[in-house]
KOLDRENGU-246857 format. One line per field, with one value per residue (C-alpha): residue number from 1; x, y, z; residue in three letters. Coordinates in steps of 0.5 Angstrom, whole numbers. Layout:
<guvexs>
nr = c(NUM  ...)
u = c(X  ...)
v = c(Y  ...)
w = c(Z  ...)
rest = c(ala  ...)
</guvexs>
This chain:
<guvexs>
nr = c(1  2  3  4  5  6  7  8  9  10  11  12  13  14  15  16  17  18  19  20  21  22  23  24  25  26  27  28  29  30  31  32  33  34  35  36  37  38  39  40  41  42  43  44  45  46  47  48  49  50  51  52  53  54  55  56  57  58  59  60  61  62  63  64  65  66  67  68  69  70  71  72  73  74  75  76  77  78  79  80  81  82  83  84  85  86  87  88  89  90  91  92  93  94  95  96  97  98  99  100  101  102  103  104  105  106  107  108  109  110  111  112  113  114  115  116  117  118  119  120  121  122  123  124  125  126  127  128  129  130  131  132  133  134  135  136  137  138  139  140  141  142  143  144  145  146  147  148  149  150  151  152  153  154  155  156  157  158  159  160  161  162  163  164  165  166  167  168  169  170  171  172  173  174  175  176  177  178  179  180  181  182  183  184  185  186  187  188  189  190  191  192  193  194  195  196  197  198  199  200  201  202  203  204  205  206  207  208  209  210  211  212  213  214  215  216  217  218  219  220  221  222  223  224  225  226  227  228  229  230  231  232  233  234  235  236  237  238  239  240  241  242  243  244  245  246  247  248  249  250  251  252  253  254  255  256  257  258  259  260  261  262  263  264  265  266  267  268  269  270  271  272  273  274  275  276  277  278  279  280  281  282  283  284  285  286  287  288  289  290  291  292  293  294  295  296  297  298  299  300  301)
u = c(479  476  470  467  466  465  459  457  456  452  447  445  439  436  439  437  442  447  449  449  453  458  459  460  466  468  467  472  478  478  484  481  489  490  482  485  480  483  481  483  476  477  478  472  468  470  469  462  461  459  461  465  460  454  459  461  454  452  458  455  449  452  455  449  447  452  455  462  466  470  477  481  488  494  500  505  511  507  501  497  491  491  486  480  480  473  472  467  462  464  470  466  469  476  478  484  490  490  495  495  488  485  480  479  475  474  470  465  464  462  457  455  455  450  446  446  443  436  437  441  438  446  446  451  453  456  450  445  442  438  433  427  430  432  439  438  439  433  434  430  435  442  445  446  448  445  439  433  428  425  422  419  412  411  413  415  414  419  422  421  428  430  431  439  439  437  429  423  418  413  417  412  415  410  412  420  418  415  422  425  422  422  429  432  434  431  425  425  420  416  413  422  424  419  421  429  427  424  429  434  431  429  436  438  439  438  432  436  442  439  435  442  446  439  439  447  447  442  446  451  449  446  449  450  446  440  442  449  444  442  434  432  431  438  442  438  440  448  447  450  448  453  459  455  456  449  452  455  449  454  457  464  465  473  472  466  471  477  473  470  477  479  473  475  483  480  475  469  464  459  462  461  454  454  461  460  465  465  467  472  476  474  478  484  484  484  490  486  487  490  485  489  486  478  479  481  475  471  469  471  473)
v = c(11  11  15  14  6  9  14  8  3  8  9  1  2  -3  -7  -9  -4  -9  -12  -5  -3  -9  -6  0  -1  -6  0  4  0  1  4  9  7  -1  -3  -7  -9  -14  -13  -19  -22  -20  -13  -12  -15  -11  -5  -7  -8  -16  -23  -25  -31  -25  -22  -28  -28  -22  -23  -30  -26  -19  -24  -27  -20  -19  -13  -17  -22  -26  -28  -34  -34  -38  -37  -40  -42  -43  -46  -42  -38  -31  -26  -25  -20  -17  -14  -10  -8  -2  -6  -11  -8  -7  -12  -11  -16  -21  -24  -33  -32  -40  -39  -36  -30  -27  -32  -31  -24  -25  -30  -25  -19  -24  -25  -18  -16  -19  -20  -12  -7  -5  2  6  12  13  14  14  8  3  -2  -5  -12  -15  -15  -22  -28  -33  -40  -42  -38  -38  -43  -39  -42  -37  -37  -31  -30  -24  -28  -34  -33  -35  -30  -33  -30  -25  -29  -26  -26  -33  -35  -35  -29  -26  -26  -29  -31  -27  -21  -16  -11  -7  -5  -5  0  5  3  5  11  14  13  15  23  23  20  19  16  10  6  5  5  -1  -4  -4  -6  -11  -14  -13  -18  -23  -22  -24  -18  -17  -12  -10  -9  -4  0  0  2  7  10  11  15  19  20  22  27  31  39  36  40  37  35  32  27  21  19  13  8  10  8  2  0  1  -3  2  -1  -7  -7  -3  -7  -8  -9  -3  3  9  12  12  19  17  12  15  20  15  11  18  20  13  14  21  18  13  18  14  17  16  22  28  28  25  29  37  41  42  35  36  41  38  31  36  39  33  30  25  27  34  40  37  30  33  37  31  27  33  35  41  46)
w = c(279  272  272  266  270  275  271  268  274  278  272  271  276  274  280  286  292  294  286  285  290  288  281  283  288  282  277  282  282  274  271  265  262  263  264  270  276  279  287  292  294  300  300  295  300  305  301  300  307  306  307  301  300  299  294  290  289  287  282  279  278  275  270  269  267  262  266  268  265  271  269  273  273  275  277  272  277  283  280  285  284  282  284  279  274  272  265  265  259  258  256  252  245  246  252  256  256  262  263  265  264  264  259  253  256  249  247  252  252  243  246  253  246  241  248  250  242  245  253  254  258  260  259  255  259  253  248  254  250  253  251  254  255  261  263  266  262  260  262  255  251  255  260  266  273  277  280  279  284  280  274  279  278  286  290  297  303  306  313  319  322  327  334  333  331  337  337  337  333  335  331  329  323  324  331  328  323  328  332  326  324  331  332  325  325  318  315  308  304  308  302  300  308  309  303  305  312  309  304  309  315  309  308  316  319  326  328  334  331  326  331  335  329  328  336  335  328  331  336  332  327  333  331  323  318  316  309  311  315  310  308  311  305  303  309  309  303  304  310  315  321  319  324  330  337  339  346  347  348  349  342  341  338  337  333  329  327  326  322  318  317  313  308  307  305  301  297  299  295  300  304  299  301  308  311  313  312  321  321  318  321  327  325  322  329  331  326  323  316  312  309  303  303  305  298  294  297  295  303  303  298)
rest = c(unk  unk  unk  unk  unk  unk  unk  unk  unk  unk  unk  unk  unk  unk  unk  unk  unk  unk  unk  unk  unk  unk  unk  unk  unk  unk  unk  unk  unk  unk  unk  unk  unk  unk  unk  unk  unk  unk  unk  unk  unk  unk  unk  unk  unk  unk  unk  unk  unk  unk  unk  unk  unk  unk  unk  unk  unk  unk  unk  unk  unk  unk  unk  unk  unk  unk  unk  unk  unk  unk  unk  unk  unk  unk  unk  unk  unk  unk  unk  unk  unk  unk  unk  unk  unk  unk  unk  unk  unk  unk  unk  unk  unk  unk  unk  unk  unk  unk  unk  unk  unk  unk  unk  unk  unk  unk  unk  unk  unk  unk  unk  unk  unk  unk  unk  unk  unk  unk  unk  unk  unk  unk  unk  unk  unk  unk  unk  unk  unk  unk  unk  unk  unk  unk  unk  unk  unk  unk  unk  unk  unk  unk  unk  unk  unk  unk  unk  unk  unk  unk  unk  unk  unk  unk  unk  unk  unk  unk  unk  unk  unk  unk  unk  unk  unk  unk  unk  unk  unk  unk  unk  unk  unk  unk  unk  unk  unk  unk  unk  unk  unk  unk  unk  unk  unk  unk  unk  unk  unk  unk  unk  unk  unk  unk  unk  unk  unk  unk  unk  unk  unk  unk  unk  unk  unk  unk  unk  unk  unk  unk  unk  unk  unk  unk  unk  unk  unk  unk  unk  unk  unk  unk  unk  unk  unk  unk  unk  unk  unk  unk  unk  unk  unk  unk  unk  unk  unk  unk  unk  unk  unk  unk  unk  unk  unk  unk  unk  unk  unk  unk  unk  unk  unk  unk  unk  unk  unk  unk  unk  unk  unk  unk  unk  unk  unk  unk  unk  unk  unk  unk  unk  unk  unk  unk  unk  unk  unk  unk  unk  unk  unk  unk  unk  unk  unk  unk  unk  unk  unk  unk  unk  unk  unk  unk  unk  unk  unk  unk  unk  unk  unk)
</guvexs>
């Protein structure tokens, strides 16, 4: 993991939580030394907590911003796709090699770099610069494939969630967010909490599984000092209640900390603020990771 890249991705708060996040977990498999970033799509998508259709997206969108190149490859003996590599803006002025590249990706980050001269609002956690513009390109100026919901002057109604989904089109959000509200153990912001729910059920999301996963966090948390238990907007925004079962009611405490104790191996920057010191030691005595692995995930000192 770089943290110069991965400082650099967490200040670009000019995206949407999921893009974000995408570049985010993109910017922590970058070597500070090679400046490789070439995670198979898969285990990208998994560390994202999304479909790898939904992050291909927010990779055609994060390029058409300027913030990534991607890099197809080939292999030369087999003729196979390789993995993609992502070069990163940060990057931009001293590019990495990248072996069996399809394409001569150089020349496209000199033309995203004369782009970004009028278009960025990339920030530079180097210099803290950050120009007024938008990152995103403008169809008038740039050819770009991605589609940009924010500049179309119409805005189009948020879509309740469908039948097929598991409920009616009698769905009233209003109910919902009371739901919500009242099963979440810490209430954050409302206006940021309605907003996330919001996207988040425009997005497809079932309302059920969300107050399930809500009803199960609750559960969970139960004991955890409170500043260890994540506000409401923020665990709508990284979607943690993706992977909940709503069919079963009953929380699977074993398998909270099995699942505790893998992001802690894998230093998962979210475990710092949302795993207490208590949890820990009990997923020591438990034989689940070392006293060694939770200092270097920074649970405990």
């Amino acid at each position: 993991m770089s943290h110069r890249a991965v400082n650099w991705a967490l200040e670009q708060r000019q995206l949407k939580p999921a893009p974000w996040r995408v570049l985010v977990m993109l910017a922590d498999r970058h070597n500070k030394d090679t400046l490789r970033v070439d995670p198979e799509q898969a285990l990208l998508a998994h560390d994202c907590n999304m479909s790898r259709s939904t992050v291909n997206q927010h990779l055609k969108d994060l390029e058409g911003g300027g913030l990534i190149i991607r890099v197809q490859r080939v292999n030369p003996k087999t003729q196979k796709q390789m993995p993609t590599f992502y070069v990163l803006a940060i990057d931009f002025d001293n590019p990495p090699e990248v072996e069996h590249a399809v394409s001569d990706f150089r020349t496209r980050i000199i033309e995203v770099q004369n782009g970004n001269k009028s278009l960025s609002h990339v920030q530079n956690s180097d210099t803290g610069a950050v120009s007024g513009k938008s990152a995103i390109p403008c169809p008038k100026n740039r050819q770009s494939r991605v589609r940009n919901s924010d500049t179309n002057p119409v805005k189009e109604p948020v879509k309740e969630p469908c039948v097929s989904r598991g409920h009616t089109q009698d769905f009233v959000f209003s109910d919902f967010f009371e739901k919500f509200t009242a099963a979440y153990p810490r209430a954050g912001k409302r206006d940021l909490t309605e907003a996330a729910l919001r996207e988040a059920l425009g997005e497809g999301a079932d309302p059920n599984q969300i107050l399930a996963a809500a009803k199960a966090y609750a559960e969970e948390q139960k004991g955890n000092a409170r500043q260890y238990i994540a506000y409401s907007e923020n665990w709508v925004k990284a979607k943690r209640w993706e992977g909940h079962d709503v069919s079963g009611q009953k929380v699977d405490r074993d398998l909270i900390l099995r699942q505790r104790a893998k992001a802690i191996k894998e230093c998962q920057p979210w475990v710092v603020a949302h795993v207490s010191a208590t949890s820990a030691r009990e997923m020591i005595e438990l034989g689940l990771i070392t006293e060694a692995e939770c200092k270097a995930a920074g649970v405990m000192r």
